[in-house]
TORKEDREN-742972 format. One record per residue: x, y, z of N, C-alpha, C in turn. Coordinates in nm, 2 decimals. Each point is the difference from the previous one (the first is absolute). Example, Ala and Ser with C-alpha at 12.3 -4.5 7.8 and 13.67 -1.06 7.14 Angstrom:
2
<vogu n_xx="1.32" n_yy="-0.57" n_zz="0.78" ca_xx="-0.09" ca_yy="0.12" ca_zz="0.00" c_xx="0.09" c_yy="0.12" c_zz="0.00"/>
<vogu n_xx="-0.04" n_yy="0.11" n_zz="-0.07" ca_xx="0.09" ca_yy="0.11" ca_zz="0.00" c_xx="-0.08" c_yy="0.11" c_zz="0.08"/>
END
This chain:
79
<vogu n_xx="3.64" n_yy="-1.35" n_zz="2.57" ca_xx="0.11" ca_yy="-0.01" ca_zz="-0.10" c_xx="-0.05" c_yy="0.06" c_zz="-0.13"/>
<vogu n_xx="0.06" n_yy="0.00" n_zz="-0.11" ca_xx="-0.02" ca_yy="0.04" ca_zz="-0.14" c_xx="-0.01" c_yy="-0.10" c_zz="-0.06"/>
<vogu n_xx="-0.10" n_yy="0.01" n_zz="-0.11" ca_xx="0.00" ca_yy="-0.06" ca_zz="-0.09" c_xx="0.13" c_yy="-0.05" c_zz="-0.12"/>
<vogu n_xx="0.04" n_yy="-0.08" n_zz="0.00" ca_xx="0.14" ca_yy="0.00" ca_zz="-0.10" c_xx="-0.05" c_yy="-0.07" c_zz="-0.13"/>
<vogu n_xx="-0.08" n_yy="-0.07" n_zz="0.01" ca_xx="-0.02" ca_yy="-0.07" ca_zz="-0.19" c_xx="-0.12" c_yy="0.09" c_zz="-0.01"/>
<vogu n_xx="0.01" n_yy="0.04" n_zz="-0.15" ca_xx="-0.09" ca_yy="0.08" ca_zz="-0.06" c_xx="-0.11" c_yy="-0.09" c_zz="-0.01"/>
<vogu n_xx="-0.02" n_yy="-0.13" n_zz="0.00" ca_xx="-0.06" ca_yy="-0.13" ca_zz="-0.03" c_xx="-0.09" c_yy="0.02" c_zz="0.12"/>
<vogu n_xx="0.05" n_yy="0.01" n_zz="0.12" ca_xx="-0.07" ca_yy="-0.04" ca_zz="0.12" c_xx="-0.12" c_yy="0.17" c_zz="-0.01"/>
<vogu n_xx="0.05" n_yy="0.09" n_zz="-0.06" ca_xx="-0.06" ca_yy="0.13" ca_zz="0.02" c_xx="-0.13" c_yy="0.00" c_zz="-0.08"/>
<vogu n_xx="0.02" n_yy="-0.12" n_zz="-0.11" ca_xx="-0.10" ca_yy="-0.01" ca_zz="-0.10" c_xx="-0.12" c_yy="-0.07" c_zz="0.06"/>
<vogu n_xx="0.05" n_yy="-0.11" n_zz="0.03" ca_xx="-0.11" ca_yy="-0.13" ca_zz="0.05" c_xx="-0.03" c_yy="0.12" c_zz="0.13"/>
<vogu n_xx="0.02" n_yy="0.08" n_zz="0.09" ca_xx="-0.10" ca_yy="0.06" ca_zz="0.15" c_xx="-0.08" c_yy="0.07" c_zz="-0.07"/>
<vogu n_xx="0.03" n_yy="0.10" n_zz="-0.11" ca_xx="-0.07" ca_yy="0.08" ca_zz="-0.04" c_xx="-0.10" c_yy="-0.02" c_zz="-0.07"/>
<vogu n_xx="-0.02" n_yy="-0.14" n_zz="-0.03" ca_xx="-0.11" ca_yy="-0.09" ca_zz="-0.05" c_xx="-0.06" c_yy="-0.06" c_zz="0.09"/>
<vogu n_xx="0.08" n_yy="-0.02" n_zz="0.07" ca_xx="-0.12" ca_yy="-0.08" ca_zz="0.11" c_xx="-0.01" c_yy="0.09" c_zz="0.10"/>
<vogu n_xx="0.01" n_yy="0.10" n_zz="0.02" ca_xx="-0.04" ca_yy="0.12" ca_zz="0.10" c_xx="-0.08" c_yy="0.08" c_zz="-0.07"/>
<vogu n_xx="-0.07" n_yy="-0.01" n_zz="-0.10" ca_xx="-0.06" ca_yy="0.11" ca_zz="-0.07" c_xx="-0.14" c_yy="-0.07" c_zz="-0.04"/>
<vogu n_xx="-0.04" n_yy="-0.09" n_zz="0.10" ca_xx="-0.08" ca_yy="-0.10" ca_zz="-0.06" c_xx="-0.13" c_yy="0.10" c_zz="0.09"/>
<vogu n_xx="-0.13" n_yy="-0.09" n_zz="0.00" ca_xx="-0.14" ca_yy="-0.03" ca_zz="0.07" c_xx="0.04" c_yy="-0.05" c_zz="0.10"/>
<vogu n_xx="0.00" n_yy="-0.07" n_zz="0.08" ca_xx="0.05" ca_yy="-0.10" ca_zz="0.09" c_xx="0.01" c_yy="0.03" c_zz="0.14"/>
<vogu n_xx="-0.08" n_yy="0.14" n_zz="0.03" ca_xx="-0.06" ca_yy="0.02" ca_zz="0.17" c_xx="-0.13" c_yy="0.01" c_zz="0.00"/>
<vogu n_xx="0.03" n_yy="0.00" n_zz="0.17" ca_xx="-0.16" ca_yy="0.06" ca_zz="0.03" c_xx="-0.12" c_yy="0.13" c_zz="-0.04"/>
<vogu n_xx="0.08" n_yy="0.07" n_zz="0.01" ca_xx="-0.04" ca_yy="0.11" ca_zz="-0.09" c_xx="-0.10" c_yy="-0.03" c_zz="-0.14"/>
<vogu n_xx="0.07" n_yy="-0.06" n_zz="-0.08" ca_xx="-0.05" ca_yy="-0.02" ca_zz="-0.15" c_xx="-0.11" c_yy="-0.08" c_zz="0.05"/>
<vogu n_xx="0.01" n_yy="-0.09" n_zz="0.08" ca_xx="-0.10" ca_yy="-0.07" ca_zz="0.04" c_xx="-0.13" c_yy="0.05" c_zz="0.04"/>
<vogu n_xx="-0.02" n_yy="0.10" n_zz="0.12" ca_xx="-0.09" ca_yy="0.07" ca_zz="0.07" c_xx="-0.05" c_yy="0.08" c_zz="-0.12"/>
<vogu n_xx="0.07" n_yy="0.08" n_zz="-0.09" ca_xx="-0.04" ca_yy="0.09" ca_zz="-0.12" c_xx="-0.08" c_yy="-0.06" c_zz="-0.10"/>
<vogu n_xx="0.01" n_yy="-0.14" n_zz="-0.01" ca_xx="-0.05" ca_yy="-0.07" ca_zz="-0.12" c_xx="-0.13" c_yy="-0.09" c_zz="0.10"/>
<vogu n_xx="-0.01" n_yy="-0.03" n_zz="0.13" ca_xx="-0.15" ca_yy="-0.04" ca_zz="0.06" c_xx="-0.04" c_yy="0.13" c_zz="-0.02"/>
<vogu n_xx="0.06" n_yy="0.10" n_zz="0.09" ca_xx="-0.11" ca_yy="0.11" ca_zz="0.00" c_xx="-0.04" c_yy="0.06" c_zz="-0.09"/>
<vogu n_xx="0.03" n_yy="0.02" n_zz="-0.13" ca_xx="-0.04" ca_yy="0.05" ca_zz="-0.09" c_xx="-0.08" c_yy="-0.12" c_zz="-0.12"/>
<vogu n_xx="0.02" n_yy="-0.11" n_zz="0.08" ca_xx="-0.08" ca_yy="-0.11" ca_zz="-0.12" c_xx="-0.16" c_yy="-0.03" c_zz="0.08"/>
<vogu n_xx="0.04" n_yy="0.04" n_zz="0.18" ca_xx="-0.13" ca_yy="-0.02" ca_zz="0.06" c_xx="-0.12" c_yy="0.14" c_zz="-0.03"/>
<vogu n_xx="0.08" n_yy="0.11" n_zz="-0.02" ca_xx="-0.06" ca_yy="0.10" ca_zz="-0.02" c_xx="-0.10" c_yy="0.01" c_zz="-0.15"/>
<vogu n_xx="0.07" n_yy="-0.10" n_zz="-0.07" ca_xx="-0.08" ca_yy="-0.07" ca_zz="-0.13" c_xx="-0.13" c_yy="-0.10" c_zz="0.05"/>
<vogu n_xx="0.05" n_yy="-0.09" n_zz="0.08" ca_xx="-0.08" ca_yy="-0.09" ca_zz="0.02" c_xx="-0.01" c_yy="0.02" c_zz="0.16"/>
<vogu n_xx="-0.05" n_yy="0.03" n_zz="0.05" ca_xx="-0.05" ca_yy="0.01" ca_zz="0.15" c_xx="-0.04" c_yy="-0.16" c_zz="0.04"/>
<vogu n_xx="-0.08" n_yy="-0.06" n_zz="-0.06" ca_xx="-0.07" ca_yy="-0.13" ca_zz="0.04" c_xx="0.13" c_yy="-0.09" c_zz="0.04"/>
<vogu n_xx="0.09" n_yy="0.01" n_zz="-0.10" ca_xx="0.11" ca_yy="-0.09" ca_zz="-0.02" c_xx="0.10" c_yy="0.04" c_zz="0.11"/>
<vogu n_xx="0.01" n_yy="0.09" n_zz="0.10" ca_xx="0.14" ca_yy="0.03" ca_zz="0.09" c_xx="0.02" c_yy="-0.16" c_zz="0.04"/>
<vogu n_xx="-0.05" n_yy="-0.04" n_zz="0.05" ca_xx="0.04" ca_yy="-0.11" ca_zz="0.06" c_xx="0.15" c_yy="-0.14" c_zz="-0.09"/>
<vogu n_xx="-0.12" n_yy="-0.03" n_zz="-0.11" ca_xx="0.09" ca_yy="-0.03" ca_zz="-0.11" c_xx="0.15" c_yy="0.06" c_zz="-0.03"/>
<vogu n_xx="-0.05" n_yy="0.09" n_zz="0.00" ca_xx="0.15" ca_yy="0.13" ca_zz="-0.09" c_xx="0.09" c_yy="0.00" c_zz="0.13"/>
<vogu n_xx="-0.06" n_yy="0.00" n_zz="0.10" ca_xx="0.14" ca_yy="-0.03" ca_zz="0.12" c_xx="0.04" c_yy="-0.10" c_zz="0.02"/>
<vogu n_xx="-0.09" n_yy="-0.12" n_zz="-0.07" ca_xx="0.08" ca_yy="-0.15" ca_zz="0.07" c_xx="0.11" c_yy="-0.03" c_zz="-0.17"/>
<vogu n_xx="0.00" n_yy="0.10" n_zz="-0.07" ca_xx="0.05" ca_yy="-0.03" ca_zz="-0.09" c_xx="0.13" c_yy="0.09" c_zz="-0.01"/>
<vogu n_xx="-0.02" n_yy="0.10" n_zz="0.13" ca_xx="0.15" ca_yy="0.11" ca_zz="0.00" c_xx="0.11" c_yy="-0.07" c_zz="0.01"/>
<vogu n_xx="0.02" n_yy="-0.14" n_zz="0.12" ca_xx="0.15" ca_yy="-0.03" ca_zz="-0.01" c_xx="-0.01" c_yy="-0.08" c_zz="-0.10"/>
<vogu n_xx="-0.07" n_yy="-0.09" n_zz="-0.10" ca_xx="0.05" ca_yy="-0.02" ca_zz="-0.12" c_xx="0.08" c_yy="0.08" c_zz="-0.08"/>
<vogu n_xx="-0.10" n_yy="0.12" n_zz="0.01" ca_xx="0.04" ca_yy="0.08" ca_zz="-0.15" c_xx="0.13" c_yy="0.01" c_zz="0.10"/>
<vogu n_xx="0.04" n_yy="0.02" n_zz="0.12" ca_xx="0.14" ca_yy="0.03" ca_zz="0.05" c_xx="0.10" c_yy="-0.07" c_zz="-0.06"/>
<vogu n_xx="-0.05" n_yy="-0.10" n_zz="0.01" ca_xx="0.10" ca_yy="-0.14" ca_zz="0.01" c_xx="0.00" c_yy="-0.01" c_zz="-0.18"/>
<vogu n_xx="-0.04" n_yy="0.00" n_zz="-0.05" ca_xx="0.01" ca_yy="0.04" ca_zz="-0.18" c_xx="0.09" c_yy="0.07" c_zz="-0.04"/>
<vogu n_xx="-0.05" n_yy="0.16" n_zz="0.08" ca_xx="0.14" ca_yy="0.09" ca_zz="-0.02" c_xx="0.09" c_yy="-0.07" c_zz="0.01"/>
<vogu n_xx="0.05" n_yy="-0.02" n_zz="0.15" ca_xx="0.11" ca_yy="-0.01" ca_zz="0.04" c_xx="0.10" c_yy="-0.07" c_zz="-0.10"/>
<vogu n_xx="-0.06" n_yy="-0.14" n_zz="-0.02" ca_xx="0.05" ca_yy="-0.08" ca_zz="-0.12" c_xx="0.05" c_yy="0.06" c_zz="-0.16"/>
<vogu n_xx="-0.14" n_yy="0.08" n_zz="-0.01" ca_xx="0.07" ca_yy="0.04" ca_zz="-0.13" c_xx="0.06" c_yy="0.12" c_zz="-0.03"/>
<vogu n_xx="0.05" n_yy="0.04" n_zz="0.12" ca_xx="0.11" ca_yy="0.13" ca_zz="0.02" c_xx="0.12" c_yy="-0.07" c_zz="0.03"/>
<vogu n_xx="0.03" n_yy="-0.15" n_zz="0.06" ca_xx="0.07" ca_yy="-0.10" ca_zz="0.01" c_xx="0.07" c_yy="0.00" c_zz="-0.19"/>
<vogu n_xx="-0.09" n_yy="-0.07" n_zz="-0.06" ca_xx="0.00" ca_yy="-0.06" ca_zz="-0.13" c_xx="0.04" c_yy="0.13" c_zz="-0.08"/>
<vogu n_xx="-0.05" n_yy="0.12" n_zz="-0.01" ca_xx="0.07" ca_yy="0.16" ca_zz="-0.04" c_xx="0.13" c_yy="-0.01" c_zz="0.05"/>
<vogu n_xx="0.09" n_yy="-0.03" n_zz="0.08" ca_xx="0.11" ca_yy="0.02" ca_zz="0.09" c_xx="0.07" c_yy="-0.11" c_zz="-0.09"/>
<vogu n_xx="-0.06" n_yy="-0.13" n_zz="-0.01" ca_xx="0.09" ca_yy="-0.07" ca_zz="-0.07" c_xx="0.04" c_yy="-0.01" c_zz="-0.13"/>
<vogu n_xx="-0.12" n_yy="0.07" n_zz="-0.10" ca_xx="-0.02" ca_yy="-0.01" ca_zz="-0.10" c_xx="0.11" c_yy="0.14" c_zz="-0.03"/>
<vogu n_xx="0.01" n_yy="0.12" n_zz="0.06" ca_xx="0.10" ca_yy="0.07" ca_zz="-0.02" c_xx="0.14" c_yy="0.00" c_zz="0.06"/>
<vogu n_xx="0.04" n_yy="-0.11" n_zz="0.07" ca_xx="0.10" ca_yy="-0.10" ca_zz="0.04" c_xx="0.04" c_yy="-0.09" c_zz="-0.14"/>
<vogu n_xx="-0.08" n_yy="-0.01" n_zz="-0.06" ca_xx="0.03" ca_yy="-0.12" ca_zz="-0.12" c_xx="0.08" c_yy="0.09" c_zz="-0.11"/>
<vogu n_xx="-0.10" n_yy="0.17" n_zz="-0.02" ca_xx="0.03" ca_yy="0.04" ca_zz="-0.10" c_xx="0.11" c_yy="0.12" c_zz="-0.01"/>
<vogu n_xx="0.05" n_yy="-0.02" n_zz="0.15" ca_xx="0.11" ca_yy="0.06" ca_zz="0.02" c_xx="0.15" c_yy="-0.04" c_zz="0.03"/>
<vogu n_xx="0.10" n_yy="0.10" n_zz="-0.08" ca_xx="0.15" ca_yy="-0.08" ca_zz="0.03" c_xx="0.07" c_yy="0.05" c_zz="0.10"/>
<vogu n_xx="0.00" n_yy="0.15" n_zz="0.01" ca_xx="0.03" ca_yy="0.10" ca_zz="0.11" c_xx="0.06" c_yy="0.12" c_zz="-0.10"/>
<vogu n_xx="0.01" n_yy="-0.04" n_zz="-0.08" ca_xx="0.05" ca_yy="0.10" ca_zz="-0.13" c_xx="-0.17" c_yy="0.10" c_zz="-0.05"/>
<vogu n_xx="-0.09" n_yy="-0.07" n_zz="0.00" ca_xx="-0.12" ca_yy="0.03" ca_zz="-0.05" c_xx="-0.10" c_yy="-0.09" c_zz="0.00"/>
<vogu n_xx="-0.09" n_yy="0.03" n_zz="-0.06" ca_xx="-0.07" ca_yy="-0.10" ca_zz="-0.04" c_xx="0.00" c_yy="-0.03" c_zz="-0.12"/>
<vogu n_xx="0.02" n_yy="-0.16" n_zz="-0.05" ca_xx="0.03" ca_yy="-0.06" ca_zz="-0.11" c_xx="-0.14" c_yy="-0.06" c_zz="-0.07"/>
<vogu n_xx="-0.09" n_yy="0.05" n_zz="0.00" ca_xx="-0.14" ca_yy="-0.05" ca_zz="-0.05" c_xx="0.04" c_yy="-0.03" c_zz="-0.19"/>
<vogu n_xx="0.04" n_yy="0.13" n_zz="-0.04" ca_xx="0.00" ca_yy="-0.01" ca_zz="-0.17" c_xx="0.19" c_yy="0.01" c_zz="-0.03"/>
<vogu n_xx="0.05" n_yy="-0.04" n_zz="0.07" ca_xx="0.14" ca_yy="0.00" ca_zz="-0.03" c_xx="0.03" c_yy="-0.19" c_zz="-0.08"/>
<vogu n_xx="0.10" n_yy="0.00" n_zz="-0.07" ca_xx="-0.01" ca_yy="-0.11" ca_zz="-0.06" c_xx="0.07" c_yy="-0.12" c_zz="0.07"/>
END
């Protein structure tokens, strides 16, 4: 189906535009192990955190631009 409130188009586009896969994940071990070699082990037991972090705060982006929108715009500096 289509999107019908401008509102709903606001809050996906925020929370679709996040960190919050695998991808970002594997790019940020492998390139933090390739810093630290010694540490792979660590930096992977730490990938689904950092997952589960994203996810959340691509969550909290979603709502936070849910809050500051009416469907007209966004009302940040409107009085």
């Amino acid at each position: 189906g289509q999107l019908t409130d401008p509102r709903t188009a606001v809050i996906l586009s925020y929370a679709l535009c996040g960190f919050a896969h695998v991808a970002s994940v594997a790019i940020f071990v492998g390139g933090t192990a390739a810093l630290v070699p010694s540490r792979r082990d660590d930096l992977a037991s730490l990938g689904l955190r950092a997952l589960l972090a994203a996810t959340l705060a691509t969550l909290m982006t979603g709502c936070v631009a849910g809050i500051f929108s009416t469907g007209q715009g966004v009302t940040i500096l409107r009085p």
